[in-house]
C-alpha positions in Angstrom: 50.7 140.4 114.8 53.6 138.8 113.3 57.3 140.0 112.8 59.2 139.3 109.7 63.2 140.9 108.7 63.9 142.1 106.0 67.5 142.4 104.4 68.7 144.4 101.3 71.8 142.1 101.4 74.4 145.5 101.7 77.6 145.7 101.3 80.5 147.3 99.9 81.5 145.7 96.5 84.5 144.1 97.0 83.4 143.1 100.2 83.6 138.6 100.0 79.6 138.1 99.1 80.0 134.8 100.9 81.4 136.9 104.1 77.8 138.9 103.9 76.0 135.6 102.7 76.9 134.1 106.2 76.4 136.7 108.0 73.0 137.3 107.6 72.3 133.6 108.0 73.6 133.1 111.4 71.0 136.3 112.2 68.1 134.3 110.3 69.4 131.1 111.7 68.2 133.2 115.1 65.2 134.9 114.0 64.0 131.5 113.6 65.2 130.1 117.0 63.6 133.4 118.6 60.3 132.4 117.2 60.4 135.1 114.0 57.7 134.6 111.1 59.7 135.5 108.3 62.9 136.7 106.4 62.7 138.4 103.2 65.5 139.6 101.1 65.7 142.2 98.4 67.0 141.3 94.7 69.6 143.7 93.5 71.6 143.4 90.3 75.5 144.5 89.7 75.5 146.5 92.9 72.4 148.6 92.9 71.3 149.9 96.2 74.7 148.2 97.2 72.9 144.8 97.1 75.0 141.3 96.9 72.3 139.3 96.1 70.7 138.6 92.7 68.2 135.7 93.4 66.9 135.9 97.3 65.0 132.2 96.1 68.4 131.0 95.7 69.3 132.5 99.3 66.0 131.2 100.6 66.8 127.8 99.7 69.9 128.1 101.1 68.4 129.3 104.6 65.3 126.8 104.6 67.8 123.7 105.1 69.7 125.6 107.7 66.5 127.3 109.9 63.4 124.8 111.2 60.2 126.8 111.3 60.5 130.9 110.1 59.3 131.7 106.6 61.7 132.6 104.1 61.0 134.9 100.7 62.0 138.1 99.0 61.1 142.2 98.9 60.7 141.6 96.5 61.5 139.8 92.9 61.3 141.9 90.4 59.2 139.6 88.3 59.3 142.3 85.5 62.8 141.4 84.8 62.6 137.6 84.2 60.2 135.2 82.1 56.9 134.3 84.1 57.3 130.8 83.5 61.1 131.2 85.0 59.5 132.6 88.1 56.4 130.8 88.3 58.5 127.2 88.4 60.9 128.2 90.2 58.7 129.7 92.9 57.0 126.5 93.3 60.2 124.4 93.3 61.1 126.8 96.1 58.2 126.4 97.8 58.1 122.4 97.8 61.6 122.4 99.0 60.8 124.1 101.3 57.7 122.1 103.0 55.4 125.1 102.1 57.3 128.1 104.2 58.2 130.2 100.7 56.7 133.7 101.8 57.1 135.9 98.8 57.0 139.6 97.8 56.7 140.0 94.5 57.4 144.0 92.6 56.5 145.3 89.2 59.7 148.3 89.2 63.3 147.8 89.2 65.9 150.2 88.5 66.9 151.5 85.2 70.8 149.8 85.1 68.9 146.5 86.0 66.2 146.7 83.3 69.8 147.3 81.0 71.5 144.5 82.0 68.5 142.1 81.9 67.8 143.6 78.2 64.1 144.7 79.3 63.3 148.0 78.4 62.8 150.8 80.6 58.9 150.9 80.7 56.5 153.8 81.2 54.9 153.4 84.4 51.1 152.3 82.7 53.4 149.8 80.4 54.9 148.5 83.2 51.8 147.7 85.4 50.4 146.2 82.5 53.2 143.5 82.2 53.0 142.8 85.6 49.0 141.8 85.7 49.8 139.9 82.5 52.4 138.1 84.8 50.6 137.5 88.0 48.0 136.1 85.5 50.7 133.8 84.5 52.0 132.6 87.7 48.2 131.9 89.0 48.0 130.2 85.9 51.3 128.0 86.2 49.9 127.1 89.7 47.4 125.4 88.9 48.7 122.6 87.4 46.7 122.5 84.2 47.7 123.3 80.7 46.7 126.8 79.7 47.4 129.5 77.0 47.7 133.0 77.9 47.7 135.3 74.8 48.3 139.2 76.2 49.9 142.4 75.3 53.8 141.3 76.2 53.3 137.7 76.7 52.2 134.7 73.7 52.5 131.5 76.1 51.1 127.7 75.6 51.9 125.8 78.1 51.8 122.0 79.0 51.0 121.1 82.7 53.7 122.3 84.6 55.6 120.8 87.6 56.3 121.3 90.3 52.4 121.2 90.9 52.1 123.4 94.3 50.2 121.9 96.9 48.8 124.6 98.2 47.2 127.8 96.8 50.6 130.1 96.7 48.3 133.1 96.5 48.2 133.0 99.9 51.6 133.5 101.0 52.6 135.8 97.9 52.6 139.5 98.6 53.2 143.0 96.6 55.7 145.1 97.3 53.5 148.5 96.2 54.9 152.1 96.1 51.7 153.1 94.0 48.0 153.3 94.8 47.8 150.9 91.9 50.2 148.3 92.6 48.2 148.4 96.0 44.5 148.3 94.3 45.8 145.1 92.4 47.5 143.1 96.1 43.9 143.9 97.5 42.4 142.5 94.0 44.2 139.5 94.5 44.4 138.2 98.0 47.6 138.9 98.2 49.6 141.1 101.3 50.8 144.2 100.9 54.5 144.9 101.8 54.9 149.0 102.3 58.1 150.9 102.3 59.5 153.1 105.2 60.6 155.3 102.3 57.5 157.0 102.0 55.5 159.5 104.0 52.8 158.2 106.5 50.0 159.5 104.2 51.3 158.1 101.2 51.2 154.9 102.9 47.9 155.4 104.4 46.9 156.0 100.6 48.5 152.7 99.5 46.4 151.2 102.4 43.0 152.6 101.5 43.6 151.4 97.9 44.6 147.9 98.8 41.1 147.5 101.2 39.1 149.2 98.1 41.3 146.1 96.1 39.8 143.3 98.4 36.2 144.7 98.2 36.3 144.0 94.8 38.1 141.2 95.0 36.3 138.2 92.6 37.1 134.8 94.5 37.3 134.2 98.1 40.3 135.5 100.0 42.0 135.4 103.2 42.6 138.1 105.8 44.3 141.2 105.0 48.2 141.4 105.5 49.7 144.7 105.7 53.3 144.7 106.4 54.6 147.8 107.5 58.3 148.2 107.1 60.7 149.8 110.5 64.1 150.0 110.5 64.8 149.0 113.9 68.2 148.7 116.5 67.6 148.2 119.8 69.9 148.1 123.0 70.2 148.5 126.6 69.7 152.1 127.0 68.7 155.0 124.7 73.0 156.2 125.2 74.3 153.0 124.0 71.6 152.5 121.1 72.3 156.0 120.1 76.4 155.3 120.2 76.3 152.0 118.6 73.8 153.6 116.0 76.3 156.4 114.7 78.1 154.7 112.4 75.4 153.3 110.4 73.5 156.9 110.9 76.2 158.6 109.6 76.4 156.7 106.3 72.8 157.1 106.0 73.1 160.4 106.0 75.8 160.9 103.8 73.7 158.8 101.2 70.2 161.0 101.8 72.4 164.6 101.3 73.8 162.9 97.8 70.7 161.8 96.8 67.3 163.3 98.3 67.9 167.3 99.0 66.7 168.9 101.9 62.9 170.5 100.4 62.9 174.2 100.4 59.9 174.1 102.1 61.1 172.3 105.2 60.4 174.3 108.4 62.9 172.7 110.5 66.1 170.5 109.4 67.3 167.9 112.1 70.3 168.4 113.8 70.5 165.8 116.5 71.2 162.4 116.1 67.8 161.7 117.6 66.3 164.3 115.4 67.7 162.8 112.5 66.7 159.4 113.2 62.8 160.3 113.8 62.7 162.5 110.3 63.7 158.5 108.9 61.3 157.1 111.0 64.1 155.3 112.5 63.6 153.0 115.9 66.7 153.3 117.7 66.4 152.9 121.5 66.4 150.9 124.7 63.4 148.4 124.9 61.0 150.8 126.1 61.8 153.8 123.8 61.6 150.9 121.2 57.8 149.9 122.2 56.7 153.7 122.3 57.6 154.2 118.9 56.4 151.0 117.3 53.2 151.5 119.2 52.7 154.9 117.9 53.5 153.7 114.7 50.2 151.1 114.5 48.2 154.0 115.7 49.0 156.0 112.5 49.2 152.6 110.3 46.6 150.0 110.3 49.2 146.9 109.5 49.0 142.7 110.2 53.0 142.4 110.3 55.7 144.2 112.1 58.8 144.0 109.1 62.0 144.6 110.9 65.4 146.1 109.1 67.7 144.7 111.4 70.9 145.4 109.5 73.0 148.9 108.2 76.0 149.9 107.3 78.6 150.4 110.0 77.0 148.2 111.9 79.2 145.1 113.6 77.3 141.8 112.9 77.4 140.9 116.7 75.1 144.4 117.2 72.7 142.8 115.0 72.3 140.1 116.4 72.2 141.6 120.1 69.6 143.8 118.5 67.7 140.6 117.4 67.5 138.6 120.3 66.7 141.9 122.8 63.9 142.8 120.6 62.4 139.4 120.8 62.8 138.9 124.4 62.2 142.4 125.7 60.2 144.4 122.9 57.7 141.9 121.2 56.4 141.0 124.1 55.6 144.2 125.4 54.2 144.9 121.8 51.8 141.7 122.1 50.4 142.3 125.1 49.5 146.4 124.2 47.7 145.0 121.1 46.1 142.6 122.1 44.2 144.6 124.8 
C-alpha cells in the first residue's frame, strides 16, 4: 500500500495565493519527511472549486527542490485544455528536473468557465473522450524521442524529435483521474493508474474499477501492476471529541456548500443530523487513531485499491491541525493500517 495527499489548493479569493502556496508546502515538506509516496494537486482556473493554483507542474517543481524523496504530480491536468505538445514537454522537463519522481494524474473534463477562458469549446462527452485518446496518443508519442506525425480528428501534428527525451517510460507513473466507466476502460488500456473520486457512490466506483481491470486485460503491450488510488478525506486527532471539535468548522462549510449545490434526493430515507452522521453520508474519516483505522479498513473491504490518497486539508481548518493531522496519521494510523493488510 502506498499513501499519497492530495490538495485542491482552496482558498478564499483574496486570500495572498503565496500565503496558501506556503502553506501546503511546509505540510508536503512533511509528508515527505514522514515517509509519504506522493503529493498531487488539482488545477483550477480563475477560482473554480475555490482553487489558487493553475499549473500544479509549476507547484511540483517548486516542491521537488524543497522535499528529498515523496513523489510530486497533479489530480489531475486537464490536458483537454492545453496543446499536447505543451503538456507532453513540459511533463518531461518536469520530470527530469525532478530526478524521475513526477507522478501525474492526468483528466479529460474540466469545467465549463475553464473551457471559456482557455477558448476550448464546451465538448459533448463522446467529443471530449475522443480528444483526449488523440492526446494520450500524443504524449506517448512525444515520449519517445523520435519524430512522428499524428494526423487525428482534433489534432494535425509533425513533429521533430523532441527534448527533453525522458529517461524512463512515463507511462508508468502517469495515471487517469476517471469519473466514467470509459475514462476507466482507457487507464486499464494503457497501463496507467486509476485515481477515483470520494465524490461518487461506492458502486459507481466499484463500476469504474471493474472497467479499468476489463482495460488491462485488453491491454496491447506489457504493463505494470495495477494502481487504484482511492480518494479519503481524512483528519485525525487524539480522540473522537477533539477530532469532532476541531472538524466543525471545516464540516460546517462543507455543508453549507452541499445544501447550495447537491439537494437532499427525495428518495432519501434518512437525512443526517449529527455531526458524525453527516460526516459518514461524505465518507468522511474524522477520528482518533483507532476510529481512523476502522474506517479506512472498512473502506478496502468495499474497494479493491493499491494507494491510500489522503485530503488532508479544508476549509476552516488552522494549518497547524493539518499538519498534527499529518504526522499522527503517519505515526499512529499507517502503521496499524500496514500491519492489517499485510496479514
Amino acid at each position: 500500500m502506498e499513501y499519497a495527499l492530495t490538495y485542491h489548493v482552496e482558498g478564499p479569493s483574496d486570500r495572498s495565493s503565496s500565503d496558501i502556496f506556503h502553506e501546503i508546502g511546509r505540510q508536503v515538506s512533511l509528508a515527505d519527511q514522514l515517509g509519504y509516496d506522493a503529493a498531487w494537486f488539482a488545477e483550477h482556473h480563475g477560482h473554480a472549486h475555490l482553487g489558487h493554483m493553475p499549473h500544479p507542474l509549476l507547484f511540483a517543481l517548486y516542491l521537488a527542490a524543497r522535499t528529498e524523496r515523496i513523489k510530486l504530480g497533479a489530480a489531475v491536468v486537464c490536458v483537454n485544455l492545453h496543446h499536447p505538445i505543451l503538456v507532453a514537454e513540459q511533463i518531461a522537463t518536469v520530470d527530469a528536473l525532478t530526478g524521475g519522481r513526477l507522478s501525474l494524474g492526468v483528466g479529460s473534463g474540466s469545467t465549463a468557465p475553464e473551457l471559456a477562458l482557455y477558448g476550448a469549446p464546451d465538448m459533448s462527452p463522446g467529443v471530449r473522450r475522443a480528444r483526449f485518446g488523440e492526446i494520450l496518443d500524443i504524449l506517448e508519442a512525444a515520449w519517445t524521442g523520435q519524430p512522428f506525425h499524428h494526423r487525428g480528428e482534433h489534432f494535425d501534428i509533425k513533429a521533430p524529435a523532441l527534448l527533453p527525451r525522458p529517461e524512463r517510460d512515463l507511462r508508468d507513473d502517469l495515471w487517469i483521474g476517471a469519473n466514467s466507466p470509459d475514462s476507466a476502460e482507457v487507464a486499464g488500456q494503457r497501463g496507467y493508474g486509476l485515481q477515483l473520486s470520494n465524490l461518487r457512490t461506492i458502486p459507481e466506483l466499484r463500476a469504474l474499477i471493474a472497467a479499468y481491470r476489463e482495460g488491462r486485460a485488453a491491454a496491447t503491450r506489457d504493463i505494470a501492476d495495477e494502481r487504484i488510488a482511492a480518494s479519503a478525506p481524512c483528519y485525525v486527532a487524539a480522540t473522537d471529541e477533539q477530532a469532532l471539535a476541531d472538524f466543525q468548522p471545516a464540516l460546517d462549510d462543507l455543508l453549507r456548500e452541499n445544501r447550495r449545490t447537491r439537494p437532499v434526493p427525495t428518495d432519501a430515507t434518512k437525512v443526517p443530523s449529527t455531526p458524525r452522521e453527516h460526516l459518514t453520508s461524505l465518507r468522511f474519516t474524522v477520528g482518533s487513531p483507532a476510529r481512523c483505522v476502522d474506517d479506512l479498513l472498512a473502506l478496502r473491504e468495499q474497494l479493491d485499491f493499491t494507494t491510500l490518497n489522503l485530503r488532508p486539508r479544508w476549509g476552516g481548518q488552522p494549518p497547524q491541525q493539518v499538519e498534527s493531522s499529518i504526522e499522527l496519521f503517519a505515526r499512529a494510523v499507517r502503521p496499524e493500517l500496514d500491519r492489517a493488510w499485510a496479514r
